[in-house]
C-alpha positions as CSV (number, residue, x, y, z in Angstrom):
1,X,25.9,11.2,-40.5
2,X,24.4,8.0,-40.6
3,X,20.7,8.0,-41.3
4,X,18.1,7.4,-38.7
5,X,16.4,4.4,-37.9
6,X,13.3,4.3,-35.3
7,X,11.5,1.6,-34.4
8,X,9.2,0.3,-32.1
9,X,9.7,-3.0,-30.2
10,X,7.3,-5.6,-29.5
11,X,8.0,-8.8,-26.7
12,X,10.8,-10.1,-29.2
13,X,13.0,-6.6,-29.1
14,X,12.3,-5.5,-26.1
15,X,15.4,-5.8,-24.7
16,X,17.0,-3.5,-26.7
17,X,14.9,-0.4,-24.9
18,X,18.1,-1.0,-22.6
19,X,21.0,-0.1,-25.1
20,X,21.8,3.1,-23.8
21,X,23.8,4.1,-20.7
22,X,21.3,5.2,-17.8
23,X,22.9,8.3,-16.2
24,X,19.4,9.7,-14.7
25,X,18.7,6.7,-13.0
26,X,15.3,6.1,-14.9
27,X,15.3,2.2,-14.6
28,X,16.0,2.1,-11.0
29,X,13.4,5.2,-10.9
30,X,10.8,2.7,-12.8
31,X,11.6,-0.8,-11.6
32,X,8.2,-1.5,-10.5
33,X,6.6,-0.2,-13.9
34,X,5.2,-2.3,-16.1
35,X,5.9,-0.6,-19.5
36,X,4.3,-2.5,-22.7
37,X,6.9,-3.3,-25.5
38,X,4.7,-1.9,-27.6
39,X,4.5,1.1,-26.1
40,X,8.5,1.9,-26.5
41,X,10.3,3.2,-29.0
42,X,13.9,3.5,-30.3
43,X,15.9,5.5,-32.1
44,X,19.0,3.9,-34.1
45,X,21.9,5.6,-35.7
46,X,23.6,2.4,-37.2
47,X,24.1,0.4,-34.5
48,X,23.8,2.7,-31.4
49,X,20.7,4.0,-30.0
50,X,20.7,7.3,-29.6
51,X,17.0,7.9,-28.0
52,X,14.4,5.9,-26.4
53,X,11.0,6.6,-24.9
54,X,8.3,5.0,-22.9
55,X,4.8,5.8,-23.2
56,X,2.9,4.2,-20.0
57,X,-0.8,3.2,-19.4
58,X,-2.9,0.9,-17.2
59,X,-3.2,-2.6,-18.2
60,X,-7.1,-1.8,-19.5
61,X,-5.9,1.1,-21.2
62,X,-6.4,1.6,-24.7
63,X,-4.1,4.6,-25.4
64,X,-0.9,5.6,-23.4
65,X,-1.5,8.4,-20.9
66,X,1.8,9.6,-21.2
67,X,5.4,10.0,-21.6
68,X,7.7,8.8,-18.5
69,X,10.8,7.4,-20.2
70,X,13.0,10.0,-22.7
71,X,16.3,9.3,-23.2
72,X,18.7,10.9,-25.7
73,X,22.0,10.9,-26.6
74,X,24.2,14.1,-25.9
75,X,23.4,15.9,-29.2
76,X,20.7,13.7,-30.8
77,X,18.2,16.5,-29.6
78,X,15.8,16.4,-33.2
79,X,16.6,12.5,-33.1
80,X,14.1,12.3,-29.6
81,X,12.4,14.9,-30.9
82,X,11.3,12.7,-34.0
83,X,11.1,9.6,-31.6
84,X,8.2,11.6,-30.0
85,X,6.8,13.5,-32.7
86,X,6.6,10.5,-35.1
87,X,4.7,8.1,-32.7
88,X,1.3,7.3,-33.7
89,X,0.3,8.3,-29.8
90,X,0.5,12.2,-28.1
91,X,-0.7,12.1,-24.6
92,X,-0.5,15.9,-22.9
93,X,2.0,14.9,-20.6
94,X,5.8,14.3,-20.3
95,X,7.2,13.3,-16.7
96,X,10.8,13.6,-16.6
97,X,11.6,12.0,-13.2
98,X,15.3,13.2,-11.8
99,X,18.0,12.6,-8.8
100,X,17.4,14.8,-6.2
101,X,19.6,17.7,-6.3
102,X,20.6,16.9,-9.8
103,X,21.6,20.9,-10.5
104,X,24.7,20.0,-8.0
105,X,26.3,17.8,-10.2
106,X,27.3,19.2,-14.0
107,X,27.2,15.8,-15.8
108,X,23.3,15.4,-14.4
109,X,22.6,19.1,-15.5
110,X,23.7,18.4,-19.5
111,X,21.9,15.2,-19.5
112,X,18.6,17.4,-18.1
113,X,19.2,19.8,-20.8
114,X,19.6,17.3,-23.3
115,X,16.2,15.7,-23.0
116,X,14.6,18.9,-22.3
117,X,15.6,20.1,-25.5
118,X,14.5,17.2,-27.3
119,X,11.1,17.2,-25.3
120,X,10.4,21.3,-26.4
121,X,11.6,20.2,-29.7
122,X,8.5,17.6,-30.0
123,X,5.7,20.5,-28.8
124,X,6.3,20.0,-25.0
125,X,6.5,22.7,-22.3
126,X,7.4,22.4,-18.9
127,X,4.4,23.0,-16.8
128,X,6.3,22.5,-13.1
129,X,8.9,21.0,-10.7
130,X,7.8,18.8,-8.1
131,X,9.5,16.6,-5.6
132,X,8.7,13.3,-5.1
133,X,8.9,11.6,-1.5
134,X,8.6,8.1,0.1
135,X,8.0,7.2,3.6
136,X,9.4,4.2,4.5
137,X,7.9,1.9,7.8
138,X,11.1,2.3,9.3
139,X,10.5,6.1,9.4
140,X,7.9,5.9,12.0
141,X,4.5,7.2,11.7
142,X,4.0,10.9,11.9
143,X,2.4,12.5,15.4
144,X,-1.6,13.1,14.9
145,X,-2.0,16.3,16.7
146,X,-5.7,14.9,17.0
147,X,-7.4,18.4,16.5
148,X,-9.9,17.3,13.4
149,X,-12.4,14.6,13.2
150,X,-11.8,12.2,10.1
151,X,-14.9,10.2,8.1
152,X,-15.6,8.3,4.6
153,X,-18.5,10.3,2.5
154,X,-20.3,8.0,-0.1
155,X,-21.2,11.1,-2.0
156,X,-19.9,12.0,-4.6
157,X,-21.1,15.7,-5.1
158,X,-19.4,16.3,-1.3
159,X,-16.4,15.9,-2.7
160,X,-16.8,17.7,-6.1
161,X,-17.7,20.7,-3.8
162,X,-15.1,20.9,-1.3
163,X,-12.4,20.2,-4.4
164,X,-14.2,23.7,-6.1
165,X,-13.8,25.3,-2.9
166,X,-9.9,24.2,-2.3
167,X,-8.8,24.9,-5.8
168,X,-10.5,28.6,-6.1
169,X,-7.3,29.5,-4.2
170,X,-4.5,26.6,-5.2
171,X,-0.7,27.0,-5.6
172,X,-1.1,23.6,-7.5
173,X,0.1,23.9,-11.4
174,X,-1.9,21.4,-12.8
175,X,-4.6,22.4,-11.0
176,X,-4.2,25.9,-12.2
177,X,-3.4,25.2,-16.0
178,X,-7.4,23.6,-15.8
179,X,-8.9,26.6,-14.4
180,X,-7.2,28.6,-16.7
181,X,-8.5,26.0,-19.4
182,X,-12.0,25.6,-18.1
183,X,-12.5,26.9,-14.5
184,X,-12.5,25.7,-11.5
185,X,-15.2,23.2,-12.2
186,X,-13.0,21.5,-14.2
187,X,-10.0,21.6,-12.0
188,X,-12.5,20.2,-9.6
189,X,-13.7,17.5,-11.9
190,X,-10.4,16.6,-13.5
191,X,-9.2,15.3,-9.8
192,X,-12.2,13.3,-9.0
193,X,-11.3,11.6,-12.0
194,X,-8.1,11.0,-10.8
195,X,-9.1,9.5,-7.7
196,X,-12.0,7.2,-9.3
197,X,-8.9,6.3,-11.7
198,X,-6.5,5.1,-8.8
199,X,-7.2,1.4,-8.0
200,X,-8.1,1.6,-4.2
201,X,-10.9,1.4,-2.9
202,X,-13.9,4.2,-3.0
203,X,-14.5,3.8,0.7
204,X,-11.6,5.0,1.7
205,X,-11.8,8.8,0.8
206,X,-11.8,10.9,4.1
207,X,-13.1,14.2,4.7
208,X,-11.6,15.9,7.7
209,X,-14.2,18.8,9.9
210,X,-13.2,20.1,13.2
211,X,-14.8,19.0,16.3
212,X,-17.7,21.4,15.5
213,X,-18.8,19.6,12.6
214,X,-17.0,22.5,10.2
215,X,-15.5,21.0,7.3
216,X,-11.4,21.5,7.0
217,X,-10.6,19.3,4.0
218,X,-10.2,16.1,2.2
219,X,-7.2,13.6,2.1
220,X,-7.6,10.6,-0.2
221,X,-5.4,7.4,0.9
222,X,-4.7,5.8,-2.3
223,X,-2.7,3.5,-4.2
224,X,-1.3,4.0,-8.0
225,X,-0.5,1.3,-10.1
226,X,2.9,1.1,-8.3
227,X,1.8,1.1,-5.2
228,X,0.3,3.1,-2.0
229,X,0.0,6.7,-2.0
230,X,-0.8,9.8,-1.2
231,X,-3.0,10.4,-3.6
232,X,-4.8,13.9,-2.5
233,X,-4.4,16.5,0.6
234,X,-6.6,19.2,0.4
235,X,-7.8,22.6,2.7
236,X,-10.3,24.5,2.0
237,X,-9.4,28.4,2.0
238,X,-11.6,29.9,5.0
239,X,-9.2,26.9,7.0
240,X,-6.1,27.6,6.0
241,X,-3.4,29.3,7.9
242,X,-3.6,26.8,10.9
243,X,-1.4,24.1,9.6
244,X,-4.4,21.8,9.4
245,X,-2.7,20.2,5.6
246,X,-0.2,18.5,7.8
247,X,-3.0,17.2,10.2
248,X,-4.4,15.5,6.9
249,X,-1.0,13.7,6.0
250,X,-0.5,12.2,9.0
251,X,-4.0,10.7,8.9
252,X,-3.5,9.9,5.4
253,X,-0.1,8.0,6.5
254,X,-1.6,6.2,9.7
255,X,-4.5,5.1,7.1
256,X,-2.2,3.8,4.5
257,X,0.0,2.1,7.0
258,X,-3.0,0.5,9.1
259,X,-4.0,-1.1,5.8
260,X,0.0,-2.7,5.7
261,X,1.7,-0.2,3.7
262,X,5.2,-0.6,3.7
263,X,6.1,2.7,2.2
264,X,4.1,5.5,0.8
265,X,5.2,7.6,-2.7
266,X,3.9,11.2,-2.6
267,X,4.2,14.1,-4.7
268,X,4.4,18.2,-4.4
269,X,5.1,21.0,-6.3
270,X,8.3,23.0,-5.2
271,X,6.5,26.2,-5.3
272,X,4.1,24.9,-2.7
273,X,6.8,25.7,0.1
274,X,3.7,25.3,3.1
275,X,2.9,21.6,1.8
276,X,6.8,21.0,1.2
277,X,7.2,21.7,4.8
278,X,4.4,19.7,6.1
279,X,5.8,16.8,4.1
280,X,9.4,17.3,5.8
281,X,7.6,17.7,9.1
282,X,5.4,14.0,8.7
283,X,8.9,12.4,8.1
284,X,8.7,12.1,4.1
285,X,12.2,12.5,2.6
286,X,12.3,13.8,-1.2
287,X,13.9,10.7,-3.0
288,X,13.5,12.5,-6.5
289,X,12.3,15.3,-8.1
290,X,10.5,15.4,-11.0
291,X,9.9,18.2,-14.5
292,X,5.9,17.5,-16.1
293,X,6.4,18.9,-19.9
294,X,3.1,19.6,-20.9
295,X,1.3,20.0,-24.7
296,X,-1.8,22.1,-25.6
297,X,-5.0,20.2,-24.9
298,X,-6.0,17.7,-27.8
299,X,-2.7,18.9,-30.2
300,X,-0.2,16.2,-28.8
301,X,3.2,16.8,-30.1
302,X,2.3,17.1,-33.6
């Protein structure tokens, strides 16, 4: 067998990241990414490329924050391996972003298996399924049942409690793999970060109460680097049971759309069958569905 070759691309080979057929539909999937040439990497056996892989970051980043492009070649498995494990970068995340429904259809499920043997090859596990949505303007705007009362809060520390108080009872994997790791503090602190990462503005962060003044939860109307979002939806435990989440989304949707959001990307995972139906019930159709590998804390893929 021909020897390996990989190599990373800068603005002159750049366009040889495309070199390989495309049968997940990850350039449609990431047409609005901006990916850094130097951030991709290929693998070569003579002239065919038989892996790729995108790291991704924000402009101002420094380091990638993690995989979202891995292709590989049916049986080049310890070829993307290598491509991953050889890179001078190992963020803690691998998104593998699919067709919806891909188990259906026997040629999607082999190329699944192939890059998910490559990606436990290189030190990743898969952490959980999610599906991915987008409302669209032409959906229509989800009823607001108008039972809560909706507000910004400047504070900071309002937030950091309501998020302890929602995730001390959370079906949410990533959520639960930092409790596990360091509590519920930092599950709590982890997705302020998050939100204080996104690009949109501060002021619109919402916590929802009922007309007594009791709080219910938090939404956050956000955008990612891609676009608007839903970037948080959250009920605290002594609320739950009333169906208030999908109260939250809707707001969250007439917020985004208000401010001239023409569609609106949004993520679950599957286990969370309650917030899986409130998204079905707003209007949000799952356009793909997504596997997050995950690495041990601080070890990369090493």
């Amino acid at each position: 067998m021909t020897d390996l070759v990989i190599r990373t691309l800068d603005d002159s080979s750049a366009h040889l990241f495309h070199t390989m057929p495309d049968p997940l539909g990850f350039r449609e999937k990431h047409r609005r990414t901006r990916f850094r040439p130097d951030w991709q990497r290929i693998a070569l056996r003579g002239d065919r490329t038989v892996a790729r892989a995108a790291w991704w970051g924000r402009p101002e980043d420094t380091e990638p924050l993690l995989i979202n492009w891995l292709d590989v070649a049916e049986g080049e498995e310890e070829a993307g391996a290598e491509l991953v494990r050889s890179a001078p970068w190992h963020p803690d995340e691998v998104d593998l972003d699919l067709p919806s429904g891909w188990r259906d259809d026997p040629g999607l499920r082999a190329a699944v298996r192939t890059r998910d043997t490559a990606a436990r090859k290189a030190g990743y596990r898969p952490l959980v399924e999610r599906f991915l949505y987008r409302w669209t303007a032409d959906l229509g705007l989800p009823e607001r049942p108008g039972r809560l009362v909706f507000a910004p809060e400047p504070d900071d520390a309002v937030f950091l409690g309501l998020l302890r108080r929602i995730h001390s009872v959370t079906l949410d994997a990533h959520a639960r793999r930092a409790i596990e790791e360091g509590g519920v503090d930092q599950a709590a602190r982890e997705e302020l970060d998050v939100f204080h990462w996104m690009p949109s503005p501060r002021d619109w962060w919402q916590i929802a109460r009922t007309p007594g003044g009791e709080p219910v939860g938090i939404h956050i109307p956000a955008h990612n680097p891609s676009g608007p979002c839903v970037g948080f939806v959250g009920v605290v435990p002594e609320q739950r049971g009333h169906g208030y989440a999908y109260d939250l989304l809707a707001e969250c949707t007439h917020f985004l759309a208000g401010h001239g959001a023409e569609f609106i990307a949004a993520a679950t995972d599957q286990a969370n069958f309650p917030m899986a139906a409130h998204f079905t019930r707003a209007g949000y159709p799952v356009v793909r569905e997504r596997v997050n590998y995950w690495a041990d804390r601080g070890a990369g893929a090493r």
